[in-house]
N, C-alpha and C positions, 0 to 999 in steps of 0.2 A: 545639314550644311555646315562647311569648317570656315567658310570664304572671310569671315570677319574675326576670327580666332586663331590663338596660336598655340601650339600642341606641343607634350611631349611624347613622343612615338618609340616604345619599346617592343623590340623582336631579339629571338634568339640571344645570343650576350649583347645585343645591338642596344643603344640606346641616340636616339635624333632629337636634338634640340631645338625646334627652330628658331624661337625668339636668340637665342647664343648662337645659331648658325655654327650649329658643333656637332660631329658625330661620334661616339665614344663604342669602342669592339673590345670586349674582354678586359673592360678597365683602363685602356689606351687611348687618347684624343688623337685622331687619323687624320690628318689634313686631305680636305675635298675642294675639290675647284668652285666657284659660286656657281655655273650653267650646272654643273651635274648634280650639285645639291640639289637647287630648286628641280631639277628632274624627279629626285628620290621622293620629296617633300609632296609632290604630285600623284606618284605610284604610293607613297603612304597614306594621304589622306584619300581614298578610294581600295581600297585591299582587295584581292579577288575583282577586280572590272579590270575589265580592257580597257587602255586608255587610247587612242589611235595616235599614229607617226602627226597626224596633221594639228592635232588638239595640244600634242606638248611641246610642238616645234610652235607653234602659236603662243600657244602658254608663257614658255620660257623664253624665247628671242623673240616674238612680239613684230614688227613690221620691219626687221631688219630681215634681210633676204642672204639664207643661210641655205646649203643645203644638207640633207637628208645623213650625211656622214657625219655632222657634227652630234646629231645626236646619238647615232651609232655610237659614235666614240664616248659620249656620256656614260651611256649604257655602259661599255666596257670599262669603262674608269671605274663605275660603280661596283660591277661584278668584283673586278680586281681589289677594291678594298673590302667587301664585304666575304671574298671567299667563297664567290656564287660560279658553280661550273654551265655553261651554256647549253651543254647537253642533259643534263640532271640537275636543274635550275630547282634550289633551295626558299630563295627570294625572287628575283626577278627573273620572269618566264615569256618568252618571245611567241608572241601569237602573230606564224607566218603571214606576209604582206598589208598587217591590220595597225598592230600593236604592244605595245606590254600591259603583262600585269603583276604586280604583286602577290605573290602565293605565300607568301610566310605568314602564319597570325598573327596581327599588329593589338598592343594595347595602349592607347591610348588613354591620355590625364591633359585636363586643361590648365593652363598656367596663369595666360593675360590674353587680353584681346592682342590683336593685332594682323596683320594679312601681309601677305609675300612682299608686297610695297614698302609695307613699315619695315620688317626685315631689311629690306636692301637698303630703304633709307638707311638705316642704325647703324651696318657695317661701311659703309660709306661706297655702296654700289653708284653703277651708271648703266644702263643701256644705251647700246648705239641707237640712233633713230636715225630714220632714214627723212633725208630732205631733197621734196623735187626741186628741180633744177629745172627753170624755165627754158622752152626752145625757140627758136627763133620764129616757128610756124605750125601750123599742124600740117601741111605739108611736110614739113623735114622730120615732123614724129613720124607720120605714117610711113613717107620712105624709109626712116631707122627702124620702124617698128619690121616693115617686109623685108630688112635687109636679115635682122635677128629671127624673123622665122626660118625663111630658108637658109639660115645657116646649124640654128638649132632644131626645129621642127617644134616651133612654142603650136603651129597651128592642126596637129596631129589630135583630134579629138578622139583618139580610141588608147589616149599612152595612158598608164596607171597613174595614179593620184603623187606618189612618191615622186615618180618619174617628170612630172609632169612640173613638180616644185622645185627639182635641180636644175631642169631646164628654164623655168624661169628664174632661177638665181642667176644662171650666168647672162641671160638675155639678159639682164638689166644692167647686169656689168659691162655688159659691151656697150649697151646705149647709150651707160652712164661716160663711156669712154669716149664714148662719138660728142654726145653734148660737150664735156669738158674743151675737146677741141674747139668745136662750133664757136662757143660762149667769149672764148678770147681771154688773154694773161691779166687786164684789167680786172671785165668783169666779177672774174674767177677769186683773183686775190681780193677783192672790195667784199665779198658776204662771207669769209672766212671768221670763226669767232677764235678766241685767244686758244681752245682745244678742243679740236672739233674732229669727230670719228663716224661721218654718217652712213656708210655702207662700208659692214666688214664683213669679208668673205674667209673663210676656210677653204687651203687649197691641200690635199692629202699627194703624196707622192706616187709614182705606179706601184701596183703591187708587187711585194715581196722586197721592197726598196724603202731606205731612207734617203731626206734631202741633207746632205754634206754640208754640214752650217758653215755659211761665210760664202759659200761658191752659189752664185744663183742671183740674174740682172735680169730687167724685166726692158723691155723691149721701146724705145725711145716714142713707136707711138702707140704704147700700152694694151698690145695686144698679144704678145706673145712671151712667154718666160722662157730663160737657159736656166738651165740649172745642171750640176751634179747629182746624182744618185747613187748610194752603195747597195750592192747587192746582200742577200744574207752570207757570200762567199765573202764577203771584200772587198770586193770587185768596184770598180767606179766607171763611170761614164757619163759623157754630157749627153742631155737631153733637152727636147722643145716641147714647151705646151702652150698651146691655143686657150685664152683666157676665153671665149667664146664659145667653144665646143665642148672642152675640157679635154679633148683628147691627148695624150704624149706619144714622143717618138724618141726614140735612143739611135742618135748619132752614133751609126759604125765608123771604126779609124778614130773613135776621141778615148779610149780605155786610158785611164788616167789622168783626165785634163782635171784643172783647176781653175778657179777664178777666170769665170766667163765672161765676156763683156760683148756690146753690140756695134757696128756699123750704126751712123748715124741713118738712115734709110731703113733700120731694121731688119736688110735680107741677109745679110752674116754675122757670126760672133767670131772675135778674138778670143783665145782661151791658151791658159800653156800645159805643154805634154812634154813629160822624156828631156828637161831641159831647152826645148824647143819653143819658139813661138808661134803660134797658127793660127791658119783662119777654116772656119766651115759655112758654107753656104747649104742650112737646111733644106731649102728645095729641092736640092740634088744629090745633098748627101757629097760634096766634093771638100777633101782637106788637102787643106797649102799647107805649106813649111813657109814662114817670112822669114826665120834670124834666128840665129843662136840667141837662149835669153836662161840660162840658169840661174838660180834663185830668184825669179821672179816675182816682184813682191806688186802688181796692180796692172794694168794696163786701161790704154782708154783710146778711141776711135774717132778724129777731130774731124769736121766740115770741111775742108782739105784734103782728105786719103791719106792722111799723115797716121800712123799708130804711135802712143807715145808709152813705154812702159819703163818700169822701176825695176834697174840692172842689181841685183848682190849679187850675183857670183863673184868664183875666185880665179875661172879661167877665162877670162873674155880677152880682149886684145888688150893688151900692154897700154896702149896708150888712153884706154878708158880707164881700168882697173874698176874697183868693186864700188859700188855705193853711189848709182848715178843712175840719171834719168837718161833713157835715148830713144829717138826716133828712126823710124824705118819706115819705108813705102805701103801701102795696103795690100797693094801686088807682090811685097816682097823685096829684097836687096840688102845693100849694105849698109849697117847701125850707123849712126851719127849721134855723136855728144850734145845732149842739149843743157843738162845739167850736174853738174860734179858736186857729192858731200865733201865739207871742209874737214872732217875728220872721220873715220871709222865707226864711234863711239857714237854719232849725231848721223843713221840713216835719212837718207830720205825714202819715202815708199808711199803709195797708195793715190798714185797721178789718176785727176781727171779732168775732161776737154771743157774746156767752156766753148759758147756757141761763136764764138768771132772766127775758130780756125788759126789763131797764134796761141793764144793765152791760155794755161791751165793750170790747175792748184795741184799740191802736192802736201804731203805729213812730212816736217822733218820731227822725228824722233829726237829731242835733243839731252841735255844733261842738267845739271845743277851750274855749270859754267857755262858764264853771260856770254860769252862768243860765240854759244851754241844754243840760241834762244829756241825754244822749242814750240813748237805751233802750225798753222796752216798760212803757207804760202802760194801765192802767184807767181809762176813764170811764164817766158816768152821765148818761142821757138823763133824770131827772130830777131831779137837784140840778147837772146838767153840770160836775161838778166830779172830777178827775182827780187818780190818784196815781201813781208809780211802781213799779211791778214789777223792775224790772230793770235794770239797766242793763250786763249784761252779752250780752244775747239783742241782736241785732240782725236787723228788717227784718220779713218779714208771720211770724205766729204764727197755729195754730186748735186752740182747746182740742175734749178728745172723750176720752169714756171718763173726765173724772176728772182727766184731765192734760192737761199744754200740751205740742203740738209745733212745733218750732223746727229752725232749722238752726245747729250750730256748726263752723267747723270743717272744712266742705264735710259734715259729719257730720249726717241725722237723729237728732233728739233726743226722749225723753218724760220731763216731770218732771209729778210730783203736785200739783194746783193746788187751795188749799181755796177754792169759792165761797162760802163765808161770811166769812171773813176777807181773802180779795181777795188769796192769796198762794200763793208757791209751796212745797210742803215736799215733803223728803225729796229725795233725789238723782237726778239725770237719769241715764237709761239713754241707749242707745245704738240705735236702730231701724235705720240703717243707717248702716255706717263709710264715710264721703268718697268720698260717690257724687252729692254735690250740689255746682251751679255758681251763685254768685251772679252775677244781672243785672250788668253791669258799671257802670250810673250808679242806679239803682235800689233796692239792698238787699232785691230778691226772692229768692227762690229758689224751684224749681217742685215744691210735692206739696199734697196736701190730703188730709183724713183724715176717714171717715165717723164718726158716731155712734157706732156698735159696734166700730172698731176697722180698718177697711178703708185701707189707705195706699195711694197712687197717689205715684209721681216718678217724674223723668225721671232717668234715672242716664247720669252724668259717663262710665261707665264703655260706655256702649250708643251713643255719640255718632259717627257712623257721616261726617260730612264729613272731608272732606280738600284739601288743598288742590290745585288744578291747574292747568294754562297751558290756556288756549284762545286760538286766533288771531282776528281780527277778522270773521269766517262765524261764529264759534261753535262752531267744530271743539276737541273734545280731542285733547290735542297728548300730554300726559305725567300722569300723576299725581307727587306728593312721594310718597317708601319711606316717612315716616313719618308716625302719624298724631300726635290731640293738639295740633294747631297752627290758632292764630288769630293774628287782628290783626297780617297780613304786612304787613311795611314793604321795599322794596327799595334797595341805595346807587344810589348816582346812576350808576355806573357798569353796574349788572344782575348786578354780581357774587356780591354779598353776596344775602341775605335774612334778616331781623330777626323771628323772632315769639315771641309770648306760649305756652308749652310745656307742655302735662300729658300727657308722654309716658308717664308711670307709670301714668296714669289714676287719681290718687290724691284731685284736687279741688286741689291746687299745683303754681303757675304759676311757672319760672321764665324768664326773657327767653335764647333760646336763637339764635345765629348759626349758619347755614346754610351752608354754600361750595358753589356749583351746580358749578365743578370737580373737588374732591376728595371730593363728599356729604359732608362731614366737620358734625357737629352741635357745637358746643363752646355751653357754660352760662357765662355773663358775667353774671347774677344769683344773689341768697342767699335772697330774703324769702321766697318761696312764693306771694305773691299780686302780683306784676308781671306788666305788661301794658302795651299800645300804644306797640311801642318805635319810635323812630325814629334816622336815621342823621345825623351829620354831614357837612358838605361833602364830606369826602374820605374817610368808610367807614370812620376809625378809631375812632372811639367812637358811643356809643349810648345814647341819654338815653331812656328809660323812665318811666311812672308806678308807684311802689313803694308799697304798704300794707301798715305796719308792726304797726300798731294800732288801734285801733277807731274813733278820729276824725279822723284825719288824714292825707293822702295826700302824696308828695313826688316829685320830679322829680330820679331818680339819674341817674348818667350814668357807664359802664363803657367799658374800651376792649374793642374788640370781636375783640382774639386773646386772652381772657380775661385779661388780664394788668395789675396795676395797683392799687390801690384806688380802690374807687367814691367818688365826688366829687357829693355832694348839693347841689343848687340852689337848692331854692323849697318850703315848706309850703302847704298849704291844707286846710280842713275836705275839698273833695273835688275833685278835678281829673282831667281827662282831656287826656293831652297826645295834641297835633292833630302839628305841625309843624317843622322849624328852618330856617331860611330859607338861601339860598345863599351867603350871604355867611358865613357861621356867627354872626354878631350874636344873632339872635332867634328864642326859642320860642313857638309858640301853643299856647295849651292852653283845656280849659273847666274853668270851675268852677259845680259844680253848687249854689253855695250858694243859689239862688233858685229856689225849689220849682217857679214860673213855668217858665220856661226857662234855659238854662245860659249865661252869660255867655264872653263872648269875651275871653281874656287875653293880654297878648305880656308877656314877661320879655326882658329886656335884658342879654344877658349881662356887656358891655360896660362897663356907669356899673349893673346889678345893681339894677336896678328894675323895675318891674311896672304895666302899665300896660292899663287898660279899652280894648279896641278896638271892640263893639258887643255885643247879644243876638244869639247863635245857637252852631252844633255843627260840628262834623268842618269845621275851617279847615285849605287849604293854602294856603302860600304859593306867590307867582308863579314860574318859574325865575328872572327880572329882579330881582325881589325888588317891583316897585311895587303888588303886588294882591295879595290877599287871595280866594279863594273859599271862599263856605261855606255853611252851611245855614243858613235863618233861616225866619221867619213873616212873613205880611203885616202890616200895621198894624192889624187885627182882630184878630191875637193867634190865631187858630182857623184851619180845614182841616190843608191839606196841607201840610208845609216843603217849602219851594222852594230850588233853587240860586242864589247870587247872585257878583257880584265887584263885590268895595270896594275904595277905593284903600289903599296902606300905603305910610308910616305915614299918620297920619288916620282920621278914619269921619263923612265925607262920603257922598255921593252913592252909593247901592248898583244896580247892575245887576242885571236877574233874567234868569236864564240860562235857567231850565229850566220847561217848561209842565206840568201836571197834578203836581206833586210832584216832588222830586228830592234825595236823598240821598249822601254820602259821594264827592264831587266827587274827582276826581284831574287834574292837570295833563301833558299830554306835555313830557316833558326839554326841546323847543325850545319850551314854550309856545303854542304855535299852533293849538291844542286841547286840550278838556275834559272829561272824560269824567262821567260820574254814573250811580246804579244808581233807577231809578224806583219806583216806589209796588208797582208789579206784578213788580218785580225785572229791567226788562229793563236792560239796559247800552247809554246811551245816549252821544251824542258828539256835540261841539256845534264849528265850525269858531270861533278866534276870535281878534284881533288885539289887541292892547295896546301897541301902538308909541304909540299917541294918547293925546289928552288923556284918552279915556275908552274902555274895554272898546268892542271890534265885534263883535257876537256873533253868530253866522248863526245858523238854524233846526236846532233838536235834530232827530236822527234814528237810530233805534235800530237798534245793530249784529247784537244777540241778545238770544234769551229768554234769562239766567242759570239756573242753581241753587244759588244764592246762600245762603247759611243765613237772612239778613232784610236787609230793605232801612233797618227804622229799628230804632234803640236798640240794635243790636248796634256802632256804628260802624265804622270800617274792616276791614272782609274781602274786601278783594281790592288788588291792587297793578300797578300798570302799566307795563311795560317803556319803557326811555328811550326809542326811537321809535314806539312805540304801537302795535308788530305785534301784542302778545302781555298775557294778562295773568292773571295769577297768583289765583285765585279761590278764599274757601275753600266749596266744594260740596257739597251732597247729592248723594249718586249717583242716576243717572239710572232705577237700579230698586232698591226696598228704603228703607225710611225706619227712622227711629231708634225702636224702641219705648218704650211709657212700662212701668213695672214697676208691680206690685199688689205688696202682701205681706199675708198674714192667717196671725192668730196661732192 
């Protein structure tokens, strides 16, 4: 018996700690999620036994009502750091419909007392616990109870045991949803405690699909999700799943929608496609056209038949122009101004309805200048006149139950909101602590919340890409030991690696240096929220974009054996740095103040001035230094961005590099090729000369399908080795996608 001891468990170059809750491979500390450890810790202290699906799903989640995939995915998280193949299992070996076991010989030494409890005490765990929720009768349980079998078949006494625990995971999610209603907005709010998580579900996406972070509402009377899904092509489409069944459906005629949203009645979603705004009625599978709506940045569906969404384009009618809120019919017709931004620089975006049927909040995106206070407002679709709520809340908000949720913090948030007075009172809880990721140009963050009280997000902490080398076939070559890493930047020599780090999984990012010789990780950032670092000529420093505080972003620059103090550049209301050019002279960056599109900046380190070089995103410079590639739009302002090369300095004459769409351009070390990730995410390469007066560009042709985490708005995630054999991509795994979480109180 181990049950009151704490072990250390060495296998293969493996060594498991448990009192340190540490696993160390070949000398390397691996970061492992806490569910999968105590997995391993389970399969370790018993070696050789079968452990069964039902004893470690017991074990480890405990009376929270999970199903059968979460553990799957343990398993695989585990294989995947330990280097265990599924089919010629090393360490962990799959005993069909039973269980796992442990096949590797384990040796074992004792260290301290202690038991899996103390453990999680120590690291500062929590389990969710499930709390019943009283009903009004045992009449209204039994009816909800015979409502939940014959929808799931909980009363089929011949299903297998597995089978039989996922169907009662979601039965109880539905019950849970019927009581929440029953129970009423008082009751419900009165036994809420300050953070309280008591049934949390894992919801996995259909197979061979990821869910599109940020795109995906859960259904106003908590029964049903929209969501986006990509395919391993590309491909996207809107889809419905039944919280009850678990079954999905993929919405034909929505290939390429975005940001879903429901009818208050829950039988259609709004979503926009192709610059378009539309509606689909999943029963029938029937898609409207309402109104032109390019650059659509939220929409929302009010108690009225009113849809109210957030306009940026650049070609809408004249007399709205870009940067406004407008309303249209449910059935469709012609846009009406409900609200206009006071300047370019201060968007407004991410409208949603409150339940009166006039009044609804909105992000204005604002600046470091007082006339553009930046925060969440209310407006009113018929006196269209707007106040301020907040101005501490930033980015999309959706009131329910009573209260507004928000993100702070990387933390869900609920505070008490009176719709009679248009305000918020009493103090924000906590729904869940820094498990959210804000868009990085955007000011989104991904959940949505029903009616009665049903949350859906994507947690920070479930995010399953990593970064890897593939060679020019498409081969995986290596994965990185750690996870937590985006927006890799590599020095010019391939020695270094530069990325943005939430190795804690905590929702803060700091700019983290990588050594591919010694795997050594060293942190040359403080803020918590840095991102898109990039290298100097010669790999000793590291200029970064830092977010300090709520309006303003800046261009630090660290040396990169951590040592030094950081050395600040350049402010802006909001920037994303692209590039530094060979010489070391010049920075590109965007700045996002033009709700439109993001403008193109170079900083001058030299004479320490700032200078417009054109409209568009993710600019690299030339090796030579004379050109510029980047993403831009056509002169229509609408479709696809395209890859182009400008000359620099100047913004003259632009080249368009890349056909059907093209994103996040990178350059080989001798210049002589271009590489870019396309609409459908393949990684494409374009032959091409710049000795001449002007760009020679040959015909793009694709080297591989990627699995790329997105091809637009996420910018740089992947990085290109100096002569172009290799490149460093941050990926979805080729099987398993990142689930969205539920929680219900």
């Amino acid at each position: 018996m181990m049950g009151n001891k704490s072990f250390v468990f060495r296998f293969s170059d493996v060594e498991v700690r448990e009192r340190e809750f540490s696993l160390t491979k070949a000398g390397k500390v691996l970061a492992v999620e806490p569910k999968a450890f105590r997995v391993l810790l389970l399969l370790l202290r018993t070696p050789q036994k079968v452990i069964s699906k039902e004893e470690l799903l017991n074990s480890v989640w405990g009376d929270t009502a999970v199903t059968e995939g979460s553990l799957t995915r343990c398993i695989w998280l585990l294989r995947r750091l330990l280097g265990d193949d599924v089919n010629e299992p090393r360490f962990i070996e799959t005993v069909a419909t039973v269980g796992y076991r442990f096949v590797c010989k384990v040796e074992v030494s004792e260290i301290a007392l202690g038991d899996l409890q103390a453990t999680d005490k120590a690291i500062g765990l929590s389990e969710a616990d499930f709390v019943e929720t009283p009903v009004q009768s045992a009449r209204d349980l039994s009816r909800e109870l015979k409502w939940i079998s014959g929808e799931v078949g909980l009363t089929k006494a011949s299903e297998p045991a597995p089978r039989r625990r996922e169907q009662f995971a979601w039965g109880v999610a539905a019950l849970c949803i019927a009581l929440l209603t029953w129970l009423g907005v008082a009751h419900w709010r009165s036994i809420q405690p300050a953070e309280s998580r008591n049934l949390r579900l894992s919801l996995l996406p259909p197979p061979s699909t990821s869910f599109v972070p940020h795109n995906f509402a859960i259904s106003p009377d908590g029964r049903r999700l929209a969501f986006v899904a990509v395919a391993q092509d590309g491909g996207t489409a809107l889809w419905i799943r039944s919280l009850a069944s678990g079954a999905a459906q993929q919405l034909t005629g929505t290939e390429g929608a975005t940001l879903p949203f429901w009818s208050p009645d829950s039988r259609q979603v709004g979503f926009f496609q192709a610059s378009k705004l539309k509606s689909v009625d999943p029963s029938s599978g029937a898609v409207q056209v309402l109104c032109d709506a390019p650059g659509g940045f939220g929409g929302a569906w009010n108690d009225r038949g009113t849809i109210i969404f957030a306009f940026g384009g650049s070609n809408g009618p004249s007399d709205i122009g870009s940067n406004s809120i407008l309303k249209v019919s449910a059935s469709g017709g012609e846009t009406q101004l409900v609200t206009k931004g006071n300047a370019p620089n201060a968007p407004i975006i991410w409208p949603s309805a409150l339940p009166d049927g006039d009044h609804f909040l909105y992000f204005l995106r604002g600046s470091s200048k007082p006339a553009q206070k930046q925060g969440i407002y209310v407006g009113s679709l018929s006196t269209q006149e707007s106040k301020l709520i907040s101005s501490e809340i930033i980015g999309n908000t959706q009131f329910a139950s009573s209260r507004l949720y928000y993100v702070r913090n990387s933390s869900l948030m609920a505070q008490s909101f009176d719709l009679k007075r248009l305000q918020l009172t009493g103090r924000p809880e906590v729904v869940s602590r820094q498990e959210l990721e804000e868009a990085p140009a955007f000011s989104r963050t991904g959940f949505s919340v029903s009616d009665n009280g049903v949350v859906v997000f994507q947690s920070a902490t479930e995010s399953l890409s990593r970064l890897a080398w593939f060679d020019r076939s498409g081969k995986e070559l290596e994965e990185l030991p750690r996870t937590g890493y985006r927006d890799p930047a590599l020095s010019r020599d391939g020695a270094l690696l530069a990325v943005s780090s939430d190795e804690e999984h905590n929702g803060k990012r700091y700019i983290h240096i990588y050594d591919f010789a010694r795997g050594t990780s060293t942190r040359v950032s403080e803020g918590g929220k840095d991102s898109l670092p990039v290298f100097s000529p010669d790999g000793k420093r590291v200029a970064y974009a830092a977010n300090h505080d709520r309006t303003s972003k800046y261009i630090d620059v660290a040396a990169t054996d951590g040592s030094g103090k950081l050395e600040r550049l350049v402010a802006s209301d909001r920037l994303a740095l692209n590039d530094w050019s060979a010489d070391g002279r010049f920075l590109v960056y965007m700045n996002f103040q033009n709700v439109v599109a993001p403008e193109l900046e170079v900083l001058d380190l030299r004479n320490h001035s700032q200078t417009a070089y054109a409209t568009g995103a993710e600019a690299q410079f030339s090796p030579d230094g004379r050109w510029i590639a980047f993403s831009g739009f056509g002169s229509s302002g609408s479709g696809d961005p395209e890859v182009y090369v400008g000359r620099f300095p100047g913004s003259g004459r632009r080249i368009q590099i890349s056909n059907h769409g093209g994103l996040q351009a990178r350059w080989r070390a001798d210049g002589k090729e271009l590489f870019y990730i396309s609409m459908d995410k393949k990684l494409m390469a374009v032959a091409i000369d710049t000795s001449h007066d002007e760009p020679v560009a040959g015909v793009p042709h694709v080297l591989f399908q990627t699995r790329i985490i997105g091809p637009r708005l996420v910018l740089f995630q992947y990085a290109v080795s100096p002569d172009g054999s290799r490149f460093l991509i941050n990926s979805m795994p080729s099987v398993g996608a990142a689930p969205l979480t539920v929680l219900m109180n």
